[in-house]
C-alpha positions, 0 to 999 in steps of 0.5 A: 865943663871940663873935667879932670882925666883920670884911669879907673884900673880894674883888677881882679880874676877872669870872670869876676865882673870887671867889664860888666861893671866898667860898662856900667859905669862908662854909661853912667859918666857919659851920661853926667857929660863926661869923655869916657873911654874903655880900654878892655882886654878882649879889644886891646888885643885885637888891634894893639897888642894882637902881636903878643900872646900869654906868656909873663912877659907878654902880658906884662908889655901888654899892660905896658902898651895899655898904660901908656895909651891910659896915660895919654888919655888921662892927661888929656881930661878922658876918664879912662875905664881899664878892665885887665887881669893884672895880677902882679902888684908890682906891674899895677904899680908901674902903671899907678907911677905912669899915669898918675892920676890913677885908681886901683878898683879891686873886683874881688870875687872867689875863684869858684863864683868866677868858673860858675859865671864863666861865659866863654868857658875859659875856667873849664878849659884851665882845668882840663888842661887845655889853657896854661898858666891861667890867672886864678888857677895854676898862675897867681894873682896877688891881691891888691895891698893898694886899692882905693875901692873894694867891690865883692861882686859876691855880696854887691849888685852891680848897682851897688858896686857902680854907686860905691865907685861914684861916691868915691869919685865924688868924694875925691874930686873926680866928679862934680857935686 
């Protein structure tokens, strides 16, 4: 059966389970037979953008180049799962015109949860000055006015959080009933 492509684009500080709960969902739609694919920072920066590092405008192509391939993607009947920081309204907009059929997931969780559950020490090194301009303590991240679906990682398991997203997905035509 074919299915309609869309991107879910996840957005919220470093660390506040943004991969953890698109990994969870890419199994759970793989499963219902769908075409899924993850397009995740640390992995995007690897191949297609291992050119540009941290600066604004660096990480603003970086989300430029990640779009275009989501749209591509999207237009071709892929689900496509993006877990990126983006933390400027203005650039989730860009991407929300170019690709369309696109879905703002906003994983909201507290600056303080994020350092507790950082694995690779990334929140640490921001304090001590050794990371600048790090998204969520000394650069901003503006909080999505737009997002079809909220998850509180701080009051939400992963189960529930995946579960709430599949509603929506259902609800609006994503998924078969």
């Amino acid at each position: 059966m074919e299915h309609k492509g869309f991107t879910l684009w996840f957005t919220g500080l470093p660390c506040s389970g943004k991969t953890t709960l698109a990994d969870t969902l890419a199994r759970d739609l793989k499963e219902k037979g769908m075409k899924v694919e993850r397009l995740d920072g640390d992995i995007v920066r690897k191949g297609l953008t291992s050119d540009l590092g941290f600066s604004k405008e660096d990480r603003q192509m970086n989300i430029e180049r990640v779009t275009f391939v989501a749209k591509l993607l999207t237009r071709n009947g892929i689900a496509v799962l993006c877990t990126f920081v983006s933390p400027y309204n203005s650039i989730r907009e860009k991407s929300r015109q170019e690709i369309g059929e696109y879905i703002l997931v906003y994983v909201k969780a507290s600056p303080e949860a994020c350092a507790e559950r950082d694995v690779k020490g990334m929140w640490a090194k921001a304090k001590a000055g050794e990371i600048e301009n790090f998204t969520g303590y000394d650069d901003p991240f503006e909080e999505p006015d737009n997002a079809e679906i909220k998850i509180d990682t701080e009051k939400e398991t992963v189960e529930e959080s995946k579960d709430k997203i599949l509603d929506w997905l259902r609800k609006n035509g994503y998924l078969p009933e």
